[in-house]
C-alpha positions in Angstrom: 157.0 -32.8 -112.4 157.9 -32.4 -108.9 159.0 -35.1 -106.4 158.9 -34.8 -102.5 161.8 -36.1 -100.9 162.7 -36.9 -97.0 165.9 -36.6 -95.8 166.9 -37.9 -92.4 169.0 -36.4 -89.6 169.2 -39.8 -88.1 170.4 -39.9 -84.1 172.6 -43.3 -83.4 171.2 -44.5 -80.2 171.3 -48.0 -78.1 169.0 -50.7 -78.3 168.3 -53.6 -76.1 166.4 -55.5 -79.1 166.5 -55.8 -82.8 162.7 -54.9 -82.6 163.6 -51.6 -81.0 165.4 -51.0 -83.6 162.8 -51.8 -86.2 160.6 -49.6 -84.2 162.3 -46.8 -84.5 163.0 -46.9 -88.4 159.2 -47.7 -88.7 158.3 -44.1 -86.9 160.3 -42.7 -89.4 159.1 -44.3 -92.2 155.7 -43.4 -91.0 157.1 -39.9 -90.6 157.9 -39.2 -94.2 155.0 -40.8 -95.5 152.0 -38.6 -93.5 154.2 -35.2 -94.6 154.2 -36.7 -98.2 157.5 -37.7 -99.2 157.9 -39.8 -102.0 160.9 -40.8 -101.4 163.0 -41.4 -97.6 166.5 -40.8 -97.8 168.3 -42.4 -94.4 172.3 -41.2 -94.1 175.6 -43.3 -94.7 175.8 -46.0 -91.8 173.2 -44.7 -89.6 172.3 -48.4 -89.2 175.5 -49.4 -87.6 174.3 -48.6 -83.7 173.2 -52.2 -83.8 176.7 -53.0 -84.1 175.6 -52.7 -80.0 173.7 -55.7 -80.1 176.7 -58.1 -80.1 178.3 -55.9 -77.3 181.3 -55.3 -79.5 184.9 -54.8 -78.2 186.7 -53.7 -81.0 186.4 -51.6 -84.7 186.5 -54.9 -86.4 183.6 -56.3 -84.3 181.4 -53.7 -84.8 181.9 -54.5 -88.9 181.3 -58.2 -88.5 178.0 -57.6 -86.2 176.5 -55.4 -89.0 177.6 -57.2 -92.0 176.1 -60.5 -90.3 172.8 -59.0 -90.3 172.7 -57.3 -92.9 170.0 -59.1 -94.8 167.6 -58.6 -91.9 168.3 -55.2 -91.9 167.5 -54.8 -95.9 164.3 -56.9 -95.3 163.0 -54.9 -92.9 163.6 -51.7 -95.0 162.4 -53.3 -97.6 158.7 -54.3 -96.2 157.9 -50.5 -94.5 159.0 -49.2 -98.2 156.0 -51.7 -99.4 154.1 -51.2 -96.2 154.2 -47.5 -96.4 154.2 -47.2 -100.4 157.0 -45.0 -100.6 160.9 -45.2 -102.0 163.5 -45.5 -99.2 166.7 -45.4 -99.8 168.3 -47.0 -96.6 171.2 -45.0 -96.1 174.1 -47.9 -96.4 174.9 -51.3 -95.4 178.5 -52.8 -95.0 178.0 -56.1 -97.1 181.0 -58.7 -97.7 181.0 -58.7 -101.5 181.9 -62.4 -102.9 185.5 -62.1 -103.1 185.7 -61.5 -99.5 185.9 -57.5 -99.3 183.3 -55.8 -97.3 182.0 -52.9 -99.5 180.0 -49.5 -98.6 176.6 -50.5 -100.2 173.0 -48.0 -100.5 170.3 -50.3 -101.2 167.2 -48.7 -102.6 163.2 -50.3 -101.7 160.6 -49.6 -104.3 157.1 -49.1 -103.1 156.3 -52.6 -105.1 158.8 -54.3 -103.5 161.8 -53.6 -105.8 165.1 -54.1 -104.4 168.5 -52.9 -106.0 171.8 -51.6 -104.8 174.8 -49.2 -105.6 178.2 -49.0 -103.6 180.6 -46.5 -102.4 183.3 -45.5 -105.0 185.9 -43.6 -103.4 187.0 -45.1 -99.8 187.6 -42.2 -96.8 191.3 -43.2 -94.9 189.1 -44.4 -92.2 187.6 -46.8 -94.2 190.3 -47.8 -96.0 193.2 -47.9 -93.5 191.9 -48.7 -90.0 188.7 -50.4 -90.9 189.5 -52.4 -94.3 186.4 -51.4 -96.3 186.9 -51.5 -99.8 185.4 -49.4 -102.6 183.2 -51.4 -105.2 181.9 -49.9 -108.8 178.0 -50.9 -108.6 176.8 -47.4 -110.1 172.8 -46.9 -111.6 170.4 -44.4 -111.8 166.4 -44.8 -110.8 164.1 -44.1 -113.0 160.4 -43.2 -111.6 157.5 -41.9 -112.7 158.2 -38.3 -111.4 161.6 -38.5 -112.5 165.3 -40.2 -112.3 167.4 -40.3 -109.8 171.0 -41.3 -109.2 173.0 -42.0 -105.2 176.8 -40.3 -104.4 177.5 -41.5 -101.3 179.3 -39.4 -98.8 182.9 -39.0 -99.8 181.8 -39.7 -103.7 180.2 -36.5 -104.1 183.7 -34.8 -104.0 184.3 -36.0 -106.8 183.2 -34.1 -109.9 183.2 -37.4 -112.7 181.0 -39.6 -110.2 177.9 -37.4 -110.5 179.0 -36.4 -113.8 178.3 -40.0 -115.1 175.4 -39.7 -113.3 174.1 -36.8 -114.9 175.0 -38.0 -118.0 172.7 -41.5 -117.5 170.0 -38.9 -117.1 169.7 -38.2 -113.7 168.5 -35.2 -112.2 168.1 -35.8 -108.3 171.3 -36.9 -106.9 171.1 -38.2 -103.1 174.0 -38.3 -101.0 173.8 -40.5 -98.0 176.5 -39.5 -95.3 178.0 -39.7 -92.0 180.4 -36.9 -90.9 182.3 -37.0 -87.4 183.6 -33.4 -87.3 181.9 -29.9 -88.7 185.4 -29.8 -91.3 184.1 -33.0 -93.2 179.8 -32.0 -92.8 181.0 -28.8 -94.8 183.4 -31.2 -97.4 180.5 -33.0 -98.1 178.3 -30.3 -97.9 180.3 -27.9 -100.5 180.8 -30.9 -102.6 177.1 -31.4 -102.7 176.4 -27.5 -103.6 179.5 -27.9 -105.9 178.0 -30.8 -108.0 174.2 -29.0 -108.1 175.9 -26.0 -109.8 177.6 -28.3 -112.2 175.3 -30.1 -113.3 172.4 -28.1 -112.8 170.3 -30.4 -110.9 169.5 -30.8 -107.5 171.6 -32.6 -105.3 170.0 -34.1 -101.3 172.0 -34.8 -98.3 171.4 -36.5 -95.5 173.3 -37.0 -92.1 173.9 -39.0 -89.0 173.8 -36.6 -85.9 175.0 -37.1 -82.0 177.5 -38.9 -79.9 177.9 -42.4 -79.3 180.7 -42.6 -77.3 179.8 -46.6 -77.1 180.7 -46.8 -80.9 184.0 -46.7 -82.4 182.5 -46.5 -85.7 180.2 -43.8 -85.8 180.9 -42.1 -82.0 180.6 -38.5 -83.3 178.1 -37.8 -85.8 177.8 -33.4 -87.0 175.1 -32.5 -89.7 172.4 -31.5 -90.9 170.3 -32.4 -93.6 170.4 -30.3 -97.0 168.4 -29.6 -99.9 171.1 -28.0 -102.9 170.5 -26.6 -106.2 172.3 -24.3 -109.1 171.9 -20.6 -108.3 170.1 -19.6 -111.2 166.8 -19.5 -112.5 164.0 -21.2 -110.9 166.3 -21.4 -107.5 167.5 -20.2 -104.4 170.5 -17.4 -105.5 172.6 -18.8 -103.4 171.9 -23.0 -104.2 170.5 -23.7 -100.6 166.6 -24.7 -101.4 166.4 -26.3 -97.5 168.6 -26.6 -94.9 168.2 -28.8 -91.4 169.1 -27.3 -88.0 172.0 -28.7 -86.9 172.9 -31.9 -85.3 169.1 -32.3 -84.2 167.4 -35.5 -85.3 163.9 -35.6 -87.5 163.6 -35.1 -90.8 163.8 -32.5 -93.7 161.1 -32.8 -96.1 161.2 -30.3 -99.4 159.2 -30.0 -102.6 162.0 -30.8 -105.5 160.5 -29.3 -109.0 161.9 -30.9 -111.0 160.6 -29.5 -113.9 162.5 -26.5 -112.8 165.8 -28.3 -113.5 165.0 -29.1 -117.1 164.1 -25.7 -117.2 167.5 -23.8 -116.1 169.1 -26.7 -118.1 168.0 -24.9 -121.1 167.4 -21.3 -119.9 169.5 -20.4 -117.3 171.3 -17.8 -117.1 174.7 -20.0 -118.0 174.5 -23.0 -119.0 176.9 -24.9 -117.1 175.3 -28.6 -117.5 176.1 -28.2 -121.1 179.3 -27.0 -121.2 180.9 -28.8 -118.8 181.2 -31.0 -122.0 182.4 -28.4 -124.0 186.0 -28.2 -125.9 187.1 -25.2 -123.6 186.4 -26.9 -120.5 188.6 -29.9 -121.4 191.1 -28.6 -122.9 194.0 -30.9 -123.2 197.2 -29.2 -122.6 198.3 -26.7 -120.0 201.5 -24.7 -120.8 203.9 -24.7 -118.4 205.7 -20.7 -118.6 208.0 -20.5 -116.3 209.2 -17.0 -115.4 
């Protein structure tokens, strides 16, 4: 079974309308649809530049201006997803959760007008300290036709037990939406995403924001590229890296992901690390302490 996925280097840029802006997310849309994709990944917060439509003077207002219309943002998303017959997942919107707390969320648009979300575990300091976002616990896996997939977003896919659990409620495509401001954390994320595909022995899809946008303080530097990540083994790449964007230029990366292949190496390979991550030698449960 294979599955072909888009995954967007997404520029911020200015815009003088809200239709601009829905202008420019159709041409992508249409994009990834006449190259095939099956599915359009779009990065972590790429649709904060229309933070710029309420001419925002401060980090807080930026927040407010996007988490106002938010919903408008979703629909729109949502109708090209239908429109287009395609799976987008729409990078992420910050949405004030009922208790108050705005939370990181990645909503994902089915082709038949399904609509469901999942939100960012583990909080960067940014987000936590200067911008007040907190981390929610909304985790789910997709399951399509061609396959099931599960969403890490930025940040969460340096952490080994998030796309464990994914794994383990069957997923073998995990897509991590993000937006990196320096080369350092494109390469955390980045190793975190290669780190994950050779644990699980799956394949693991990033996508980024790129550019500056020095009217922003939210996303004013954006360093990436998009990435397509799997185990070195059997049936892959030997060193992981099944496609790889050119750097901090916009468009979009669009790769073949058999995923056939990944059942495959999770039975064949040459180790068989998906299995025994699980086993009693990896967790162990004491360390001796030998002190010399």
């Amino acid at each position: 079974m294979h599955v072909t996925v888009a995954a967007c280097q997404y520029p911020i840029e200015r815009f003088a309308s809200f239709a601009a802006w829905q202008a420019k997310v159709e041409r992508y849309v249409a994009q990834a649809k006449a190259q095939g994709a099956d599915l359009l990944l779009f990065p972590e917060y790429a649709f904060m530049e229309l933070a710029t439509l309420a001419s925002p003077t401060s980090l807080a207002d930026e927040l407010v201006a996007v988490v106002g219309i938010a919903d408008a943002i979703i629909a729109h998303v949502r109708a090209l997803a239908q429109a287009h017959q395609l799976i987008i997942v729409a990078g992420t919107v910050p949405q004030r959760g009922a208790e108050g707390m705005v939370r990181n969320r990645a909503y994902v648009c089915g082709a038949r007008g399904e609509l469901d979300f999942i939100e960012k575990q583990q909080m960067t300091r940014f987000e936590r300290e200067q911008w007040d976002v907190g981390g929610g616990d909304a985790q789910a896996v997709f399951a399509c036709a061609w396959g099931t997939f599960g969403i890490a977003i930025c940040y969460d896919i340096e952490f080994p037990l998030i796309a464990r659990r994914l794994r383990q409620a069957g997923a073998s495509l995990i897509l991590v939406p993000s937006c990196t401001d320096a080369l350092a954390g494109y390469h955390r994320v980045r190793i975190g995403c290669q780190a994950r595909a050779l644990e699980n022995q799956g394949v693991v899809v990033q996508a980024t924001t790129v550019g500056a946008a020095p009217w922003l303080q939210s996303v004013d530097e954006n360093v990436g590229a998009a990435g397509f990540f799997g185990p070195p083994d059997v049936g892959f790449a030997s060193d992981g890296v099944l496609a790889l964007g050119a750097m901090n230029e916009p468009g979009l990366l669009v790769h073949r992901v058999d995923l056939a292949a990944v059942a495959h190496v999770r039975e064949n390979g040459n180790v068989l690390v998906d299995r025994d991550f699980d086993a009693p030698g990896h967790l162990a449960g004491q360390v001796r302490r030998v002190a010399w």
